[in-house]
ROZAKOL-882407 format. One line per field, with one value per residue (C-alpha): residue number from 1; x, y, z; residue in one letter. Coordinates in Angstrom, 2 decimals, decimal comma. Each point is the difference from the previous one (the first is absolute). Layout:
i <- NUM_...
X <- X_...
Y <- Y_...
Z <- Z_...
aa <- A_...
end
This chain:
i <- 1_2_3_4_5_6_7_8_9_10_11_12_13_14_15_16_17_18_19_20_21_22_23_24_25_26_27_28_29_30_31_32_33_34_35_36_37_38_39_40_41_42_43_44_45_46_47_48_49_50_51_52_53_54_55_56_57_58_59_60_61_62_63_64_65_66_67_68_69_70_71_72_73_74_75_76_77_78_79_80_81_82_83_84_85_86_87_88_89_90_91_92_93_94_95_96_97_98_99_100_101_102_103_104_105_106_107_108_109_110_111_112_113_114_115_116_117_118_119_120_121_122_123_124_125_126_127_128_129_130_131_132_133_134_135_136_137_138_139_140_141_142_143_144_145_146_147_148_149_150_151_152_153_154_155_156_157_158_159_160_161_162_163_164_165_166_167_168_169_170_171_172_173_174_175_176_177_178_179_180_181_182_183_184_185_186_187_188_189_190_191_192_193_194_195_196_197_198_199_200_201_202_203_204_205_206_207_208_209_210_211_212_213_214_215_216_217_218_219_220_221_222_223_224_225_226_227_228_229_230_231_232_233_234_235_236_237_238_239_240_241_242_243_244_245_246_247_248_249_250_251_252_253_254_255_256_257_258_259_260_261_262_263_264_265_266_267_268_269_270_271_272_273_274_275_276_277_278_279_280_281_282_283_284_285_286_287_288_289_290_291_292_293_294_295_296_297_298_299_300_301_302_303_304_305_306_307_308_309_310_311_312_313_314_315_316_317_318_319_320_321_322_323_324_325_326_327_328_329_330_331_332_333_334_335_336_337_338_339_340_341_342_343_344_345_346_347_348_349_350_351_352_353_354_355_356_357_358_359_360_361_362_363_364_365_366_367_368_369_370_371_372_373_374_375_376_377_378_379_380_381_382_383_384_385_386_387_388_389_390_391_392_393_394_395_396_397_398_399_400_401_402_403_404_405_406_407_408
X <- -33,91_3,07_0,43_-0,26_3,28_0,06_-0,64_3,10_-0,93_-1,02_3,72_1,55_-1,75_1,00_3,40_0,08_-1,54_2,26_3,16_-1,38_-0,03_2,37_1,97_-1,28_2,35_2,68_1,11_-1,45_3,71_1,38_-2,54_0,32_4,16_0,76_-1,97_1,12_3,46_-1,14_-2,50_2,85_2,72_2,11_2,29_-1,29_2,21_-1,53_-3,18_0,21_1,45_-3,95_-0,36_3,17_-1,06_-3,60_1,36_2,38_-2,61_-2,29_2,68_0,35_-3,96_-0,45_2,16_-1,83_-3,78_1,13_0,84_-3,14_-2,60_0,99_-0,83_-2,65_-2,80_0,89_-3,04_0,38_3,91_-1,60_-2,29_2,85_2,25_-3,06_-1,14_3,62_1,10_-3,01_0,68_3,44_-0,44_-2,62_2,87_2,41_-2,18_0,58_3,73_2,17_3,21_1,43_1,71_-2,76_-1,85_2,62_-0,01_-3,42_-0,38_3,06_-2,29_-3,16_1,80_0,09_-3,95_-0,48_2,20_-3,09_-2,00_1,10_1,23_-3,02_-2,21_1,86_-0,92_-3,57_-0,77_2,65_-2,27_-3,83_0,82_0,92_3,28_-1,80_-2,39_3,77_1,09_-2,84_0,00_3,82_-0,37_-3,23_2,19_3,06_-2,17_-1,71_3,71_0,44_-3,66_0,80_3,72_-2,11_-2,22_2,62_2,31_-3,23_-1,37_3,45_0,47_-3,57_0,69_3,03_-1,86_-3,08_1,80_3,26_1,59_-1,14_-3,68_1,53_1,10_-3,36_-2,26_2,22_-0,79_-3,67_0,53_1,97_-2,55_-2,98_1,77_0,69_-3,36_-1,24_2,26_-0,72_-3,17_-0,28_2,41_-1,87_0,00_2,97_0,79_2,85_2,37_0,81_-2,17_3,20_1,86_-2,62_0,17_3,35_0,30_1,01_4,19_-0,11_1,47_1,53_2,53_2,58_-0,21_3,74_-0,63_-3,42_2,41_3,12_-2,46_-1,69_2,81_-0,54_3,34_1,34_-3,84_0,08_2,89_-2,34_-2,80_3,03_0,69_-3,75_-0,65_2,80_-1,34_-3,57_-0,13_3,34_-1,36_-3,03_0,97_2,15_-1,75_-1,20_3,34_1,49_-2,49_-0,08_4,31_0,53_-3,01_-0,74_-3,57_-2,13_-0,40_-3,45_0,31_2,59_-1,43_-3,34_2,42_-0,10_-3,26_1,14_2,35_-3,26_-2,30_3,16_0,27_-3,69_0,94_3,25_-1,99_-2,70_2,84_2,15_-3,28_-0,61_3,84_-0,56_-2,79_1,82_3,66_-1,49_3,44_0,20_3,53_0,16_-2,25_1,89_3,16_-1,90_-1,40_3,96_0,74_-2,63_1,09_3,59_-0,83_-2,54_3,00_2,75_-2,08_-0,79_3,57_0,57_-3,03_0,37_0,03_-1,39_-3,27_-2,50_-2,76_2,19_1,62_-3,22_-1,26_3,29_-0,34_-3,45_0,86_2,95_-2,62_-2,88_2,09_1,26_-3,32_-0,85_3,31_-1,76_-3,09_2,25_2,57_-1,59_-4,02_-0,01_3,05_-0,78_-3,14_1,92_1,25_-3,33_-0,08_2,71_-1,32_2,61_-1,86_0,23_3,68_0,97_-1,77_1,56_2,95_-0,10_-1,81_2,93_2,54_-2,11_0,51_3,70_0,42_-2,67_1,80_3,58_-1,57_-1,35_2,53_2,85_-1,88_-0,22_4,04_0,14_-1,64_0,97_4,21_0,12_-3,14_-3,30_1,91_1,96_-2,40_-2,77_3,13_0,00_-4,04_1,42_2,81_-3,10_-2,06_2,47_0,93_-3,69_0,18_2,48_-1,11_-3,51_1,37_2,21_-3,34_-2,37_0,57_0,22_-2,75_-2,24_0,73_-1,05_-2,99_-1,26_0,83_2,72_2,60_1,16_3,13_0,84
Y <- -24,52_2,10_3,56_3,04_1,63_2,60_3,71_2,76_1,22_-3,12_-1,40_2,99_-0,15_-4,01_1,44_1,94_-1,76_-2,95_2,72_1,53_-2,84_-1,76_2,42_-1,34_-3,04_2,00_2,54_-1,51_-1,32_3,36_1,83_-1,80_-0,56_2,45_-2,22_-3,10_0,84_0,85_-2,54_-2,80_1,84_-0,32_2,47_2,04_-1,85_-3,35_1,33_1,70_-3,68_-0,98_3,16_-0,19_-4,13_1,28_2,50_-2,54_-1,84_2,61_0,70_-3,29_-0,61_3,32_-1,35_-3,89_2,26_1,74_-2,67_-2,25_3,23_0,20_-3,94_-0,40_1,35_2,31_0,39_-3,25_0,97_2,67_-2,02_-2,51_2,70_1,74_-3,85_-0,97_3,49_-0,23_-3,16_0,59_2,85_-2,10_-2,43_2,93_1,39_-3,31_-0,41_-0,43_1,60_2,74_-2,98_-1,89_3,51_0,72_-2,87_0,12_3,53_-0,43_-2,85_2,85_2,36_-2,62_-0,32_3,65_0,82_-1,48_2,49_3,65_-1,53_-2,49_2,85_2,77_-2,76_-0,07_3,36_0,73_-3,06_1,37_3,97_2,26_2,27_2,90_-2,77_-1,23_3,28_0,81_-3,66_0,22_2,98_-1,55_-3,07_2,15_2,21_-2,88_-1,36_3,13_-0,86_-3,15_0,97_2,75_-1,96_-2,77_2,79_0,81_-3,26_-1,69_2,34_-0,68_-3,65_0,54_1,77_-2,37_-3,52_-0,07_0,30_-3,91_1,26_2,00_-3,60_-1,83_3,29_0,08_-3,25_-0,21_3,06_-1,69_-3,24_2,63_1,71_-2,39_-1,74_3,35_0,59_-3,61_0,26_3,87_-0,34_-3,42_1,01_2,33_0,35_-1,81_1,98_3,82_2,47_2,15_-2,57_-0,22_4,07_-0,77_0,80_-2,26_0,44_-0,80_-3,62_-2,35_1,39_-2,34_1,83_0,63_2,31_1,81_0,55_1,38_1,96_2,21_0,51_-2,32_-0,59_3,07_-0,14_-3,24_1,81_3,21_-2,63_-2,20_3,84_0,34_-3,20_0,72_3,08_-0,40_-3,35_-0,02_3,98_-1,34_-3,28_1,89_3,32_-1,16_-1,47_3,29_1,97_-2,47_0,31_3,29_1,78_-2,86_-0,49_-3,08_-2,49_0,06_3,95_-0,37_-2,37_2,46_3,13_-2,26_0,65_2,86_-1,74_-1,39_2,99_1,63_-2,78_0,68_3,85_-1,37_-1,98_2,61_1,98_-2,34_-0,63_4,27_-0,12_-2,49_1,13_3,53_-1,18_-3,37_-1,48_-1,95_-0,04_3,82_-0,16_-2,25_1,95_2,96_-1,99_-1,31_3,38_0,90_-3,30_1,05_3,52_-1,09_-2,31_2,51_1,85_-2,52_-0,76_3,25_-0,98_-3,93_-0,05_3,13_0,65_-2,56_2,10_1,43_-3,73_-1,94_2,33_-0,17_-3,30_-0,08_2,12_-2,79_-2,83_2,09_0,54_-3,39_-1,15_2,02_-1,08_-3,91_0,94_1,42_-2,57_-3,39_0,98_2,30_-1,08_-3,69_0,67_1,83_-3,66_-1,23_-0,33_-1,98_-2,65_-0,15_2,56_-2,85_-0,55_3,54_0,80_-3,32_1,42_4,31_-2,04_-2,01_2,95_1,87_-3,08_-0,17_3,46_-1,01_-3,03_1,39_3,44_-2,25_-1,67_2,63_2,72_-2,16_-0,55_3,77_1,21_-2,83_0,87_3,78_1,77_1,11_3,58_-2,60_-1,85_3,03_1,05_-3,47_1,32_3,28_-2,34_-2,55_3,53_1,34_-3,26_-0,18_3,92_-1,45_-3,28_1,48_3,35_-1,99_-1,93_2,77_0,81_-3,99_-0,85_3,16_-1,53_-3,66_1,27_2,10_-2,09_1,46_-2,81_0,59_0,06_-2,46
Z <- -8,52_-0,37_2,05_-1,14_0,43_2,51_-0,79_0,14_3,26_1,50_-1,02_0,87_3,93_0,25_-1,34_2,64_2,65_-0,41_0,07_3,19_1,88_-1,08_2,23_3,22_-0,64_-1,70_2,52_3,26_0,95_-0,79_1,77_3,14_-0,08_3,00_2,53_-1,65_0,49_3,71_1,13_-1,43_1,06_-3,31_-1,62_-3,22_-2,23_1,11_-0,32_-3,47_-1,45_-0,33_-2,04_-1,61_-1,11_-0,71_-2,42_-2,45_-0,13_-1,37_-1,96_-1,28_-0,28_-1,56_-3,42_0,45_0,54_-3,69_-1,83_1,01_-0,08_-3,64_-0,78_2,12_1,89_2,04_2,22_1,06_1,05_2,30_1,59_1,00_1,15_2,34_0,99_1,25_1,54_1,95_1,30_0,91_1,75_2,19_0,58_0,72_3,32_1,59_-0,49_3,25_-1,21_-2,78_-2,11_-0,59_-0,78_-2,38_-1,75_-0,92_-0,61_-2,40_-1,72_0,22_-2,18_-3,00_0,29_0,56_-3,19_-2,34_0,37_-1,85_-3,01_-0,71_1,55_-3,13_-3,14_1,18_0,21_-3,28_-2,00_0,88_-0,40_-1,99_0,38_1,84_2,88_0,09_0,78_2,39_1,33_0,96_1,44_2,48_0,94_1,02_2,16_1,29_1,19_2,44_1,13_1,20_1,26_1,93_1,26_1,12_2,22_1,50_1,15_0,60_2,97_1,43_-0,45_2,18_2,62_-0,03_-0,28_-1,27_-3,42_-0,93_0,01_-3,54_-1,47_0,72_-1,39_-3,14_-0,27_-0,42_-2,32_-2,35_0,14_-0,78_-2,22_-2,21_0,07_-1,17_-2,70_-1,49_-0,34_-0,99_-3,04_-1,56_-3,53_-0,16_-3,80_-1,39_-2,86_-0,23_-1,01_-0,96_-1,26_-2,87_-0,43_-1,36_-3,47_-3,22_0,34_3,54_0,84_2,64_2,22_2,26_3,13_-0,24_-2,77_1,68_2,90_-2,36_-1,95_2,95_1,68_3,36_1,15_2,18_1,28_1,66_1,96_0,69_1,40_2,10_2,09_0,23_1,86_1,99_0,52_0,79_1,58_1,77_1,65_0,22_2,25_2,04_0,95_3,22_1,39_-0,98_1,61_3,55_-0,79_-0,02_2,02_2,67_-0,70_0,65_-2,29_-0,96_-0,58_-2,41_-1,82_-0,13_-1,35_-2,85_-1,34_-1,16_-2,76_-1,46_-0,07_-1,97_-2,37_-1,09_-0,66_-1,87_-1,95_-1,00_-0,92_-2,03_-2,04_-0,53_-1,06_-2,50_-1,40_-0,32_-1,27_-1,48_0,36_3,50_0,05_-0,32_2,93_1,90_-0,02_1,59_2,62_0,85_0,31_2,62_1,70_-0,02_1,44_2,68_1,50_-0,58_2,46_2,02_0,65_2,46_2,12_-0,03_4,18_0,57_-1,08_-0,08_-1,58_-3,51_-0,11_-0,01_-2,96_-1,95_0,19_-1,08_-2,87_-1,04_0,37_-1,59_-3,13_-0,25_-0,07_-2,75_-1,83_0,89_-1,91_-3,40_0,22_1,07_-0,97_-2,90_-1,84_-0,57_-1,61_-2,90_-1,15_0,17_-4,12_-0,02_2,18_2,56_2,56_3,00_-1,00_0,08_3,25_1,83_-0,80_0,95_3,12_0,41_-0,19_2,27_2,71_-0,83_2,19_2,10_0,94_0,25_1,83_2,80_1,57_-1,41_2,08_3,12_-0,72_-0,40_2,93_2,23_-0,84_-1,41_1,51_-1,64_-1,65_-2,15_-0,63_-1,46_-2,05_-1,60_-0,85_-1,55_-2,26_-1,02_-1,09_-2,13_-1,91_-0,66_-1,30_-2,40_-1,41_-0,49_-1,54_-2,55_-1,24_-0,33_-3,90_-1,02_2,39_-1,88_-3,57_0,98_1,78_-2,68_-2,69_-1,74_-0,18_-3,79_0,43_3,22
aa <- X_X_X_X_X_X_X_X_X_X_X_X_X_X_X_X_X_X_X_X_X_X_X_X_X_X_X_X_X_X_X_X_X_X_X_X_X_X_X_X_X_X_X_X_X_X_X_X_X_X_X_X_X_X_X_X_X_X_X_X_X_X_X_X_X_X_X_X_X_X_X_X_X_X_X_X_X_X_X_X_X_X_X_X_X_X_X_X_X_X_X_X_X_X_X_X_X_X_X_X_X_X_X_X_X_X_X_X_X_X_X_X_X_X_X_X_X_X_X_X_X_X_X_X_X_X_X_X_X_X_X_X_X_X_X_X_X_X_X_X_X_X_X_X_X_X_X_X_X_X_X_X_X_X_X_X_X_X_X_X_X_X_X_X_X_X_X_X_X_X_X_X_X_X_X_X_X_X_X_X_X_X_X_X_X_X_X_X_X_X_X_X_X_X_X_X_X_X_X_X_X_X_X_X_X_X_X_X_X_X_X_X_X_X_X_X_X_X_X_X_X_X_X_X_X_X_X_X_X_X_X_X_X_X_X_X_X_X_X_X_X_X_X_X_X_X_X_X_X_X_X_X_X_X_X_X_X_X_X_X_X_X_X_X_X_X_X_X_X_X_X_X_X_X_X_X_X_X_X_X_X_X_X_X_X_X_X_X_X_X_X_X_X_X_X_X_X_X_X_X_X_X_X_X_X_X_X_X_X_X_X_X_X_X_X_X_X_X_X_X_X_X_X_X_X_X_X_X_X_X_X_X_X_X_X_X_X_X_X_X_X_X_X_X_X_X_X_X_X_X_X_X_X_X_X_X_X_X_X_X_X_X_X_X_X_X_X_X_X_X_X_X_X_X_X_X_X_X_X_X_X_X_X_X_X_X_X_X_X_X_X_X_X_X_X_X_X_X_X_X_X_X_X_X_X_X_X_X
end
């Protein structure tokens, strides 16, 4: 006998269950990177090669994830990629040195990658546009959750046992996790809803021409500057912070729960924005510029006060994780009627891991050979060619959205 398919808000929890923890195994290496680079006694650079690896391979996995959760079901992509995260991350705690850590994390990001973009075609094929909307908006909070709740139980894992105790609780997460989401989403619905709103005149787009027709291109550069942004900031907070104001490890890590708790305002806020302008990209220049002025104050202050640099900094990674939720959550689901809504979110994904991956090593390079005040002016140039490229799209990205494409 077949299941029924889950109800909207029973999809949308599972959708955000399997989100929230899928951070445990996402940010766990980042979380605890201070003390690893401590306890092993290897330089940042060395260290931030794991993340660096784990990050192309997102990158890569992200555009492989699209093209598959458009062909094929794509709950079965998320169990695989919470099943094998899991599992690595169980291997990871009992590794004896940081190459054979960063060789498998490198292989972790590939798995971890099938998750958002099989995770956007479910929830873009059993609702309509406004669950979408609403569902989006869930998951991207959810994300902060689980970052929060990582940069608060990293530290203790420190304290208690060491930072492999993160790997091996990650672990069983992921294992749960996706044992839960396997059996919760039996019955998912197959086919858009909203692709069969279309009307009569509406046909079969390559997704060359979808991209060409919306406007995509100086995007994907908008979304390469926000990975850079949020991710590289976010990895590197609490070596800045133990850098430039001698604190212990563990601490610094912990001034990191702030980023998260600031990502769940951002993300409240990019949703009122959008629901105000209803053009994201309109939105997304706005919240550039508040990124760009929160680290052109910053710069001033970067080594002398702790208290006004850990909010700026908040403020950078609360906005970009509002600009996450327009540019990576709410903006695929526009394509959804053309059936490439997988595709298209592999690939903002994908940009977005471009900057993450260049951001982490680059800003280990940075601070390592020209000091921390270069390096938060690199930030400041990242901000302001996202203020552009977004800017540039807002009246295309309006007509496509809307449906006024006459004359493209």
């Amino acid at each position: 006998m077949k299941k029924a398919a889950p109800g909207f808000g029973k999809l949308s929890f599972l959708c955000c269950f399997a989100f929230f923890m899928y951070f445990f195994g996402r940010f766990n290496y980042t979380a605890a990177l201070t003390e690893i680079i401590r306890d092993l006694a290897v330089s940042r650079q060395v260290a931030s090669i794991a993340v660096t690896g784990n990050f192309i391979t997102l990158l890569i996995g992200q555009i492989v994830a699209g093209v598959l959760g458009d062909r094929i079901r794509p709950r079965h992509l998320v169990t695989m990629g919470l099943v094998v995260s899991g599992i690595i991350n169980l291997v990871m705690g009992f590794l004896p040195n940081i190459w054979w850590m960063t060789a498998l994390w490198t292989v972790n990001g590939f798995f971890q990658a099938f998750l958002w973009p099989p995770l956007v075609r479910v929830m873009a094929e059993n609702m309509d546009a406004g669950q979408y909307a609403k569902a989006a908006l869930a998951v991207s909070v959810s994300s902060s959750a689980g970052s929060l709740l990582i940069y608060l139980l990293v530290p203790l894992a420190i304290v208690a046992a060491g930072w492999r105790l993160s790997f091996w609780g990650a672990g069983a997460v992921g294992l749960f996790v996706g044992a839960v989401w396997m059996i919760g989403t039996a019955g998912v619905k197959e086919g858009s809803p909203r692709r069969r709103e279309q009307t009569s005149d509406d046909h079969p787009v390559s997704l060359g021409r979808v991209i060409r027709l919306s406007g995509l291109v100086p995007l994907f550069f908008a979304m390469i500057a926000l990975g850079a942004l949020r991710d590289g900031v976010t990895t590197w907070m609490p070596t800045y912070i133990y850098d430039q104001y001698k604190l212990s490890s563990s601490f610094s890590i912990f001034t990191s729960t702030l980023l998260p708790v600031f990502g769940m305002a951002g993300i409240m806020l990019a949703g009122r924005m959008e629901k105000r302008f209803r053009n994201l990209t309109k939105s997304s220049t706005i919240l550039f510029v508040v990124t760009a002025a929160a680290i052109a104050v910053m710069l001033p202050f970067y080594n002398k006060n702790l208290i006004l640099c850990v909010l700026l900094i908040s403020v950078v990674v609360g906005c970009a994780y509002g600009l996450t939720h327009l540019l990576t959550g709410q903006l695929p689901g526009v394509y959804s009627k053309y059936g490439c809504v997988a595709r298209i979110s592999g690939l903002t994904t994908a940009a977005f891991y471009i900057g993450s991956t260049l951001s982490t090593y680059g800003y280990a390079a940075l601070s390592d050979n020209f000091g921390w005040f270069v390096t938060i002016i690199s930030w400041l140039m990242l901000a302001g060619l996202g203020i552009f490229t977004c800017a540039v799209s807002i009246r295309r990205w309006f007509k496509f959205e809307h449906g006024d494409r006459k004359n493209d």
